[in-house]
N, C-alpha and C positions, 0 to 999 in steps of 0.2 A: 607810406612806410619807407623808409631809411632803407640802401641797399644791406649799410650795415646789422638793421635791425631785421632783414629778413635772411641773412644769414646766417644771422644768431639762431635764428625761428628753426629754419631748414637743420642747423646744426642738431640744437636740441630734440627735434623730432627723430632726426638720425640716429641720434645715440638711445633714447628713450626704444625706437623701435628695437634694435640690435639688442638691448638689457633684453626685452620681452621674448627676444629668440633665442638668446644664451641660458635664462633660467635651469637648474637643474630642478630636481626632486630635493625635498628634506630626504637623506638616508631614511630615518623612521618611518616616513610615508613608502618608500621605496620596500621598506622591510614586511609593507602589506599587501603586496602584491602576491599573487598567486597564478597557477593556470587555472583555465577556466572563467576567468573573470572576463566580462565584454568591454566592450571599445567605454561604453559611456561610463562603465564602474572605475576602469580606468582612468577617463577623466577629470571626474568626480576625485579618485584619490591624489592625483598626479600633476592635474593639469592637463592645459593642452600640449601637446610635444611643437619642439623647433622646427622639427623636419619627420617627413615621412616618405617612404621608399618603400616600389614595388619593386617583386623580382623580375630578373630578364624572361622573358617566353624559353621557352627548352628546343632546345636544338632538335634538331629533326633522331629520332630514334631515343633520346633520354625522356626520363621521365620530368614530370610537369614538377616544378619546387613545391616544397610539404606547405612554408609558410606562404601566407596572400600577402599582408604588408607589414613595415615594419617599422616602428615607430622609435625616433630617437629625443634623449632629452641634453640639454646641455651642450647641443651644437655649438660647436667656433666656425671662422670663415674656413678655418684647417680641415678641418671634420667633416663641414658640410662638402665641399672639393673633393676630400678622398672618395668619400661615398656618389659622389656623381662620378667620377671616375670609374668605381668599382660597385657599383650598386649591390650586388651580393653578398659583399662582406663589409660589417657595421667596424665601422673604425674605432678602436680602444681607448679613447677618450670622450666618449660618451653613453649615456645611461639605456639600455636599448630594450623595448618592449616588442617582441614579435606576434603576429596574430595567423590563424588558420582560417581557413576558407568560412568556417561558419563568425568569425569575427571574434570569438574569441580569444584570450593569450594563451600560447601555445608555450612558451620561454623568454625568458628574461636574465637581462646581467646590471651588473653597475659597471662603472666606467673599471675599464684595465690600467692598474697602476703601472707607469715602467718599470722595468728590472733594474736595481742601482746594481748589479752583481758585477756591471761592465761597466764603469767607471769612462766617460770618453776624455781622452789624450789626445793631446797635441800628438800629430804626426811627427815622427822621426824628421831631424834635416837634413 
């Protein structure tokens, strides 16, 4: 095989894998979600998620976080970064399923659209 023909290869498995970890939900399927529902119902409706994230252990004298893990759909390289950054808090551009200790869903959101209310402007010269 061609150096060329195996970066072709390498290429497209790249891009192919990256499609399968940016997938979102259909809204519609997104709109059957409920609490209560387990990891596999989830699934089953949803797919598998991009990304999943546990909470940090609780500092010494707070209490232990409500959710165990928390599932995200519709990761970018952006998204995924923020969230290894700040594991705690799901970043606003993707679809986010959270579970309770028994593995249930506990809550859920769709991606947060930005506020157009602030319009960004060129800085003053």
């Amino acid at each position: 095989m061609s150096l060329t023909n195996r970066i072709v290869l390498i290429t497209c498995f790249a891009t192919a894998l990256l499609m399968q970890c940016c997938n979102a939900p259909e809204p519609a399927s997104f709109a059957q979600l409920h609490k209560g529902m387990s990891k596999e119902d989830v699934v089953k409706l949803l797919g598998k998620p991009s990304s999943q994230w546990k909470p940090l252990p609780a500092r010494t004298g707070e209490p232990d976080p409500e959710w165990s893990l928390r599932w995200h759909y519709g990761d970018s390289l952006s998204t995924t970064a923020s969230a290894a950054m700040g594991p705690d808090i799901a970043p606003d551009g993707v679809w986010v399923v959270v579970f309770n200790e028994r593995d249930t869903v506990m809550d859920f959101r769709p991606p947060i659209l930005p506020d157009d209310s602030f319009p960004l402007q060129k800085p003053p010269k």
